[in-house]
C-alpha positions in Angstrom: 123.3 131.4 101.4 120.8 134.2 101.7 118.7 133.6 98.0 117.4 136.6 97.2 119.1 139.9 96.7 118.1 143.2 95.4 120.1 146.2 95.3 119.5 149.7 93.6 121.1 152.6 95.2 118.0 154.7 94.7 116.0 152.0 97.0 112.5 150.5 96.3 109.8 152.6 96.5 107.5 149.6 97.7 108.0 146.3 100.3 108.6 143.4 98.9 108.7 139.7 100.7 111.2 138.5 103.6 112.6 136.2 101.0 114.4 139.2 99.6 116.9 141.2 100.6 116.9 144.3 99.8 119.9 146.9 100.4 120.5 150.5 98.9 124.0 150.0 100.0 126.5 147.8 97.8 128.6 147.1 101.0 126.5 145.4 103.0 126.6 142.2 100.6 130.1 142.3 100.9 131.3 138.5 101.8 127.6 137.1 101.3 126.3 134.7 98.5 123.3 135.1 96.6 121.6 132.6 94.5 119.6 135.1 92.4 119.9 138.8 92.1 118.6 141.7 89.9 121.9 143.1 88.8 125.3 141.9 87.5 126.7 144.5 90.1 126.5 141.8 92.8 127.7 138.3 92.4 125.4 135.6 92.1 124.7 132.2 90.7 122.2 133.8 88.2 121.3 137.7 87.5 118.0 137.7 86.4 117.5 141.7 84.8 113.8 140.8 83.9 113.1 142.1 87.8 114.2 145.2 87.3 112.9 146.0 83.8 109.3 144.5 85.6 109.9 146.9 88.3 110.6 150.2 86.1 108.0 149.7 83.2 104.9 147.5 85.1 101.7 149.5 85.0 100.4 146.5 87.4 98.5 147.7 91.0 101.1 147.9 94.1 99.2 144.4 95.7 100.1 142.6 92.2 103.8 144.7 91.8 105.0 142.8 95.4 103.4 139.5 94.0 104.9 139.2 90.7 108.4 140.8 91.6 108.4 137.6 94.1 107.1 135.3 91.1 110.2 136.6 89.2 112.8 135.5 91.9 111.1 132.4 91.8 110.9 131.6 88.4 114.9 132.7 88.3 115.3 129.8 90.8 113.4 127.3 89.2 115.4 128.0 85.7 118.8 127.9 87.4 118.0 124.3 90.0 117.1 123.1 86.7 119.1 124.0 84.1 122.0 121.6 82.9 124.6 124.2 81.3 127.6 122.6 82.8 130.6 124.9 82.9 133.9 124.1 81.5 137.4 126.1 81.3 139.7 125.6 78.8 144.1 126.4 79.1 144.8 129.4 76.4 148.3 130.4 75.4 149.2 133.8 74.1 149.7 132.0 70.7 148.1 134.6 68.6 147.5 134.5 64.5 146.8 138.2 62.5 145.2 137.3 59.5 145.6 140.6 57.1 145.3 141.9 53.8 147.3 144.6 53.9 150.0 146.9 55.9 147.4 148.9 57.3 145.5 146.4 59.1 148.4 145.0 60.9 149.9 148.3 61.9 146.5 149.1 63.3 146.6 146.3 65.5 150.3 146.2 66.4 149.2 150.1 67.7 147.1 149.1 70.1 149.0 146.5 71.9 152.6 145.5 73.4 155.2 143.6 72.4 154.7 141.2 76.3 151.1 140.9 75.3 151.0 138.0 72.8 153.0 135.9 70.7 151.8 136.9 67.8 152.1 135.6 63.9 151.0 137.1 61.2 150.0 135.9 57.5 148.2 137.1 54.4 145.0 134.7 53.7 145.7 133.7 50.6 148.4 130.9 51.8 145.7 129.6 54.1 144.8 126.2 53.1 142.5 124.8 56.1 141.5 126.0 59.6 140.3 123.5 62.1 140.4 122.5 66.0 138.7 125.6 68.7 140.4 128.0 70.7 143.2 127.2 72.3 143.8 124.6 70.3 143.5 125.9 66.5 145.5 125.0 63.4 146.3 126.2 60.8 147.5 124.5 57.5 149.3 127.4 55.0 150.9 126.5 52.0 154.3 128.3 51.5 156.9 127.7 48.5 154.6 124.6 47.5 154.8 122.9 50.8 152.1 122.8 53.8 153.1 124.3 57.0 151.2 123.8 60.4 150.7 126.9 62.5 149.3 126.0 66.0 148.2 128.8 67.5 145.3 129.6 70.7 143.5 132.6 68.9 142.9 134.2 65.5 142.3 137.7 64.4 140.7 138.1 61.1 140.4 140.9 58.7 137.6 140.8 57.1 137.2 137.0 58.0 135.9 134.6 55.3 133.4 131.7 56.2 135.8 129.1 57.6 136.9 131.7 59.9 133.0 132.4 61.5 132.3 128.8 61.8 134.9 128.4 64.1 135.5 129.6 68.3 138.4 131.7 69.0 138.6 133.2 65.2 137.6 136.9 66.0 135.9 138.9 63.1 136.9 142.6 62.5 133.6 143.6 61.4 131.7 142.2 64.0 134.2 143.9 66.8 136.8 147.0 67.1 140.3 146.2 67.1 140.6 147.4 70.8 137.5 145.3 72.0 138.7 142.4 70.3 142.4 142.9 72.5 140.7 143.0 75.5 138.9 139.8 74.7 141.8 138.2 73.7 143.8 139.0 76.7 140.5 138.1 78.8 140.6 134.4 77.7 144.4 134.4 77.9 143.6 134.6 81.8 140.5 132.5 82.0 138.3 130.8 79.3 135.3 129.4 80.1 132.3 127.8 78.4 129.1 126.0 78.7 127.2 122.7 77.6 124.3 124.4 75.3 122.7 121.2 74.3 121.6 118.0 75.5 121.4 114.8 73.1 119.4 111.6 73.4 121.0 109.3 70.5 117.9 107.1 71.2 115.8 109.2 69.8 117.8 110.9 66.9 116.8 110.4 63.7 120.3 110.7 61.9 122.3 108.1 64.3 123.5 105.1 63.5 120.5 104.5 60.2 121.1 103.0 57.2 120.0 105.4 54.9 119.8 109.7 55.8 116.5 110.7 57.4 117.2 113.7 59.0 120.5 115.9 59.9 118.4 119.0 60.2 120.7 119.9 63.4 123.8 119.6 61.4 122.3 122.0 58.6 121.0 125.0 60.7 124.0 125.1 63.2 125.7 128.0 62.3 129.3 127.0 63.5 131.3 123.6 63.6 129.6 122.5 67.0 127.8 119.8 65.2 129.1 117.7 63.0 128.0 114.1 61.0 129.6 111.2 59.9 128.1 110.1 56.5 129.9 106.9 57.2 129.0 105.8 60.6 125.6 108.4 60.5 126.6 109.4 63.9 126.7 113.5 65.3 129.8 114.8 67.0 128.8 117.6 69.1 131.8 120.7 70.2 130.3 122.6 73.4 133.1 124.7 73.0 132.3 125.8 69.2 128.2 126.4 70.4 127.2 130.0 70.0 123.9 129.1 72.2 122.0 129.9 69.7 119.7 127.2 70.1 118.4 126.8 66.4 119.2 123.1 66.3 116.9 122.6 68.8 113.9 123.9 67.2 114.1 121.4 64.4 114.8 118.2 66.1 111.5 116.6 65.2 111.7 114.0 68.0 113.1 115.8 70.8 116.6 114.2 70.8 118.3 117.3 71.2 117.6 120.0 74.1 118.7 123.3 75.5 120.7 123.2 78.2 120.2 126.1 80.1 116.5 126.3 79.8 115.2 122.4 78.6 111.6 121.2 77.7 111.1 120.3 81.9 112.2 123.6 83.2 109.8 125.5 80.4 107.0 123.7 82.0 107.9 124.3 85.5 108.7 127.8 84.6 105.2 128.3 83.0 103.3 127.8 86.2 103.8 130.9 87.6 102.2 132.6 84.0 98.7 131.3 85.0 97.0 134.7 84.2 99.4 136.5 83.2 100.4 137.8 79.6 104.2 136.3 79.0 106.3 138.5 77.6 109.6 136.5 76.2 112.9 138.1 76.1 116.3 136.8 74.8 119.0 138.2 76.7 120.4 139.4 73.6 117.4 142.3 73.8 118.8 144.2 76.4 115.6 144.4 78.1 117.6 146.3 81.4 118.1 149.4 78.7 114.3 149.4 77.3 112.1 151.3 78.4 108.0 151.3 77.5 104.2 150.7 79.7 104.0 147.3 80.6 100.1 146.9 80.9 98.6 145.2 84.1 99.6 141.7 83.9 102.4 141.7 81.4 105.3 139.5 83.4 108.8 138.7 81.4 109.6 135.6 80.7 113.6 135.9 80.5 115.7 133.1 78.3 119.4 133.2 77.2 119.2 131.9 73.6 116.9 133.2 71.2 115.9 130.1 69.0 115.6 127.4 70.7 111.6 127.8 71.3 109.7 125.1 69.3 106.2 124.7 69.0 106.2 122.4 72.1 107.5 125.8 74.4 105.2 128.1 72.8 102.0 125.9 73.3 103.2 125.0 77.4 103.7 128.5 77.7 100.2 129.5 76.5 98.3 127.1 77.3 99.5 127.5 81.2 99.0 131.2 81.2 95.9 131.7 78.8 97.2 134.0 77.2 98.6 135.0 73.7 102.4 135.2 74.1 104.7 138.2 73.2 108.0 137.2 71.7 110.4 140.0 71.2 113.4 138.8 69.3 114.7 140.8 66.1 115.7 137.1 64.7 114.0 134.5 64.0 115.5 130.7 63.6 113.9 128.5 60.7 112.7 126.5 63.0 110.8 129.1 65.6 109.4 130.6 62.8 108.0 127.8 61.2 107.2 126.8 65.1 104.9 129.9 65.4 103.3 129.8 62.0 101.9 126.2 62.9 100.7 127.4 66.5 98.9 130.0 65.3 97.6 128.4 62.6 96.2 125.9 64.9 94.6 129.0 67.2 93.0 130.9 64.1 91.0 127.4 63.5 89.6 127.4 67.4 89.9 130.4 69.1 90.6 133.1 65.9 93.5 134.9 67.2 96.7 134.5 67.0 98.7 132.7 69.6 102.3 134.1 69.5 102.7 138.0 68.6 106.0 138.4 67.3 107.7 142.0 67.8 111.1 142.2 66.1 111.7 146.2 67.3 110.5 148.1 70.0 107.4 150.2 67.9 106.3 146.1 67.0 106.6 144.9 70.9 104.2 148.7 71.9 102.3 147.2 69.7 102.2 143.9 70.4 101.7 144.6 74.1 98.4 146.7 73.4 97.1 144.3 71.6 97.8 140.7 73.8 95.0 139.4 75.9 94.2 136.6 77.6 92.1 133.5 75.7 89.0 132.0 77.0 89.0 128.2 78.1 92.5 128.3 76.4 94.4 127.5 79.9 95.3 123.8 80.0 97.8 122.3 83.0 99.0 118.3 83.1 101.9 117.0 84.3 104.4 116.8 81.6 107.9 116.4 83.2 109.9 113.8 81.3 107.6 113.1 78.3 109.2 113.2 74.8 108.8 116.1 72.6 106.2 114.6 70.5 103.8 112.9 73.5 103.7 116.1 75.1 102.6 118.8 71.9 99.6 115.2 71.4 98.1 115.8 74.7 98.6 119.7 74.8 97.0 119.9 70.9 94.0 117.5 71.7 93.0 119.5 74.5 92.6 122.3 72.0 90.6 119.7 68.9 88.3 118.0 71.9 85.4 116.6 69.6 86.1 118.8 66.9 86.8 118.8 63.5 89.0 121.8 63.0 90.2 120.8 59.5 93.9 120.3 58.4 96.9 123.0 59.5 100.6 122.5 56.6 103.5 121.9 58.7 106.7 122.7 56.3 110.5 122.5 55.7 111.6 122.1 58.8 109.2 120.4 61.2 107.6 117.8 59.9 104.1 115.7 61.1 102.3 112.9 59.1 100.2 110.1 59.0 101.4 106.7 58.0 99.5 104.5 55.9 99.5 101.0 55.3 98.0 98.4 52.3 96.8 95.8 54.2 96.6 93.9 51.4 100.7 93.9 51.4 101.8 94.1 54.7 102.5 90.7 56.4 103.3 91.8 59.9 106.9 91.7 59.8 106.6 94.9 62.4 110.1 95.7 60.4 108.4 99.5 60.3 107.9 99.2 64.1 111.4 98.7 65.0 112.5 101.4 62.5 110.1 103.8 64.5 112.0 105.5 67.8 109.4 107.7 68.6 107.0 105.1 69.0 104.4 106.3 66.7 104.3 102.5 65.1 103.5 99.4 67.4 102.5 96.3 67.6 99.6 95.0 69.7 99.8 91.6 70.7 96.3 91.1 71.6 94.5 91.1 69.0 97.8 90.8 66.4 97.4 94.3 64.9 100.0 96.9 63.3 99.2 100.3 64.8 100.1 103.8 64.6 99.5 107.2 66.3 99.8 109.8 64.0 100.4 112.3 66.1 104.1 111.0 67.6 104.9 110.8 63.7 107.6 112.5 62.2 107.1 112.1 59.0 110.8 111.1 58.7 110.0 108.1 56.1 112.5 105.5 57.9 109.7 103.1 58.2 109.0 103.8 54.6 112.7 103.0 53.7 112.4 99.6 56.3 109.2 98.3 54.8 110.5 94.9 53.1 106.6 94.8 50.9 106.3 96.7 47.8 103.3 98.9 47.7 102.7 98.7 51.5 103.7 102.1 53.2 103.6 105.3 52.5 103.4 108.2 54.5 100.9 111.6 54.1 103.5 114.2 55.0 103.3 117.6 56.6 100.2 117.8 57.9 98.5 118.0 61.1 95.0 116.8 60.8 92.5 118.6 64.0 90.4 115.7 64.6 89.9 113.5 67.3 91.4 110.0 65.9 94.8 112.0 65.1 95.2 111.2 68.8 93.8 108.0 68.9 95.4 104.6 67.7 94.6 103.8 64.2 94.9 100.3 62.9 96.8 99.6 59.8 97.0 96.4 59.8 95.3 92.5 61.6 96.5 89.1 60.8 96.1 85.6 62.6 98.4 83.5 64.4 99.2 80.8 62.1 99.5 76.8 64.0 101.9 74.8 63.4 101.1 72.0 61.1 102.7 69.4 63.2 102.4 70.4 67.0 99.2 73.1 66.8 101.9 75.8 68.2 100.9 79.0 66.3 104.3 80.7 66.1 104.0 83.6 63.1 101.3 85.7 61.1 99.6 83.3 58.5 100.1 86.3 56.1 103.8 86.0 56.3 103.9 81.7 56.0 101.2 82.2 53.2 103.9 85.0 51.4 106.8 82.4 52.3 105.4 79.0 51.2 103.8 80.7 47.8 107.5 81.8 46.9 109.2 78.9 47.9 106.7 75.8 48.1 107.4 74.7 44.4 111.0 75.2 44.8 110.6 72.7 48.0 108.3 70.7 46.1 111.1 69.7 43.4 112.9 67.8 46.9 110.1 66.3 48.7 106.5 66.9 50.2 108.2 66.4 53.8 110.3 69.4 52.8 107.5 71.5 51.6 105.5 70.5 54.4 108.3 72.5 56.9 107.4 75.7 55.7 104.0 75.3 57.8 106.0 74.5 60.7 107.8 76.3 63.6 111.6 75.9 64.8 111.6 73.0 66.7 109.3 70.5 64.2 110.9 72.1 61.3 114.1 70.2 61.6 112.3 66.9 63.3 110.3 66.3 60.0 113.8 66.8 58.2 115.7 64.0 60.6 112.5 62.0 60.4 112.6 62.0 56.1 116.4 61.6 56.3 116.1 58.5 58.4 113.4 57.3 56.0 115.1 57.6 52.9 118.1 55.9 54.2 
């Protein structure tokens, strides 16, 4: 397989490396594979449009022009060898549902098709009593003459389609689409339907599955369809690939990093950001269009291409600037709660040590002129550490406390939908019972062993309060929520808590914290008391004397 391919029938007016081929003639890839190429007019694993939009607006020197138009291939390849959007195909019948108001919405759609084209029902909405399953597979429960009818159908068109409709794949909304686009879709996935895995999940890590009590679901609230779904019951997360838009929004407000995106995940972000050292990234969602816009790139300005358009968290942003050392540009005219609230915490944090922003946001293309005038690199901002396979949490602590260093940069507000905190502790209260520590799955609360101490690092905290909610000791933990504090022992590991190892009474093995035998024998040594000293005596003693005393008194007593 050759790798590289570019084609434009108007040629290149400058050489470019061996690596690519370049052709003004479409023919002479016939029968050849490519891995990456600039246009969707030759087939390839992955098209990546960002080359030719570099090629056409980049005000950069010829020397730098052959450079970065390499650099773009070879960040294409890294973002395809490691992405992990597994493709899937589903089976689709011509089964087709007309949903309608009205005799003129059905005639206009009966108009543009034939009578071999689908098998096609058609009902007004108001029998519709529930929708569920995905294309392919949909049904639909109508209520006619008081009693429930199933309709199992493979598609739905929707007249002015209500919510349950938009949540759901293979329902197809009128006033998002033209009658005669949305035909030609339907027939399209009559022939071949495919889709891919848009998220990765780590249950180990999620802070909905499998608690007691509801911490978080954040995931479940932003997704905008029915591809995530909880189980109040079981607090478990059912996740439909084939009902995910891509979007990518749940992934911005997964506080510990449980869920990912596919296509472009935490690892491949880093990997992709090495070739930005110097550079000023420009990031575009494919949903921009970026091969039909046209503007003066200034020297230096290289695209940084991604399919969805809010999955970015604050972890992204802060790789990707801190690599290049640069601000960012981010051209997107939507923004998810969570890459908003992302951004405004990022360049909070910048405004307190560099004073500049961090991320300019352009949401049109007057804002991204501007935006790109204005972006410029950041001194002593670039920062590079190898941070393949760390959590979410671990690797935002090391990237932010190379920013702090010794510094007291004061206090930046996280908000409603990421979350950071401190936990505190009354040592007073707490007897060790590290029942906190095992709630904690980020690993922000531990225990060391060597000197018997309760520990946290606040800056793997998610505020999520579970360890609040596990704490057995009234007036003992609380947590100080949304806020990231820009001094050196955020980083460091606080302790909350130091007992000693209490010794057995009988064989001098110490076996628990004297906090939590003192707690134990005050509550129950005058209840013992009432039976005998002996038994009184076992609540200072470990498993195996406990029940020796107790044979030793019974055998007395007898």
């Amino acid at each position: 397989m050759q790798d590289f391919i570019y084609y434009n029938a108007s040629g290149l007016d400058f050489p470019v490396s061996e690596q690519i081929f370049v052709t003004t003639n479409i023919e002479d890839t016939k029968n050849k594979n490519f891995l990456i190429s600039n246009t969707t007019e030759i087939p390839s694993e992955l098209t990546a449009q960002e080359i030719d939009f570099y090629i056409k607006n980049s005000q950069d020197n010829l020397s730098n022009k052959i450079k970065n138009v390499s650099k773009l291939y070879e960040i294409a390849a890294t973002k395809y060898d490691l992405a992990l959007d597994i493709p899937f195909s589903a089976e689709i019948s011509n089964n087709v549902l007309l949903i309608t108001q009205n005799q003129e919405q059905y005639d206009k759609f009966i108009s543009n098709i034939e009578a071999k084209d689908f098998e096609l029902f058609s009902i007004n909405e108001d029998i519709i009593k529930s929708i569920s399953g995905n294309i392919g597979d949909l049904q639909v429960i109508v209520t006619d003459e008081n009693e429930d009818i199933t309709l199992n159908v493979s598609q739905i068109v929707w007249f002015d389609v209500k919510q349950t409709g938009k949540e759901r794949s293979g329902v197809f909304d009128t006033n998002l689409l033209n009658v005669e686009d949305i035909i030609k879709e339907l027939k399209e996935n009559i022939n071949s339907y495919s889709y891919k895995k848009f998220t990765t999940y780590d249950a180990a890590i999620c802070q909905y599955n499998e608690r007691r009590v509801e911490i978080c679901s954040k995931c479940e609230e932003v997704c905008p369809t029915v591809a995530i779904t909880k189980d109040d019951k079981t607090k478990t997360l059912t996740f439909s690939q084939i009902d995910c838009d891509g979007c990518g929004g749940c992934v911005s407000v997964c506080p510990s990093g449980a869920l990912d995106y596919a296509p472009t995940n935490r690892d491949s972000i880093f990997e992709m950001s090495k070739f930005y050292k110097e550079t000023h990234p420009l990031i575009v969602p494919s949903k921009m269009n970026m091969q039909n816009l046209m503007l003066n790139l200034k020297e230096n300005v290289l695209p940084f291409a991604i399919e969805g358009e809010k999955f970015l968290s604050e972890v992204s942003f802060l790789t990707l600037l801190q690599m290049s050392g640069s601000q960012v540009v981010f051209y997107s005219d939507v923004l998810s709660k969570g890459t908003k609230e992302s951004i405004r915490i990022v360049n909070d944090i910048y405004q307190r040590k560099y004073q500049k922003d961090a991320i300019l946001v352009a949401m049109d293309k007057e804002e991204l002129e501007d935006a790109l005038n204005e972006v410029c690199f950041i001194e002593d901002s670039y920062f590079n550490f190898n941070q393949n396979d760390l959590k979410k949490r671990e690797a935002f602590s090391q990237r932010l406390q190379k920013i702090v260093g010794t510094e007291d940069l004061g206090v930046v507000k996280t908000g409603e939908h990421i979350h950071y905190g401190r936990v505190l502790v009354n040592e007073a209260n707490c007897t060790l019972c590290l029942a906190c520590v095992g709630a904690c799955n980020v690993d922000a609360l531990f225990a060391n062993e060597s000197d018997f101490t309760l520990r946290v690092n606040p800056s793997l905290c998610t505020a999520c309060g579970y360890c609040e909610v596990s704490c057995p000791e009234a007036d003992c933990l609380t947590i100080v929520r949304d806020e990231i504090e820009l001094q050196p022992t955020w980083f460091k590991e606080n302790i909350l808590a130091k007992d000693t190892l209490f010794a057995c009474v009988e064989c001098g093995k110490e076996f628990a914290t004297t906090k939590s035998i003192e707690k134990i024998a005050n509550m129950m040594g005058s209840i013992f008391a009432l039976s005998s000293e002996t038994k009184k005596r076992t609540l200072y003693c470990c498993e195996d004397c406990k029940p020796k005393i107790m044979i030793k008194q019974g055998l007395l007593d007898a």
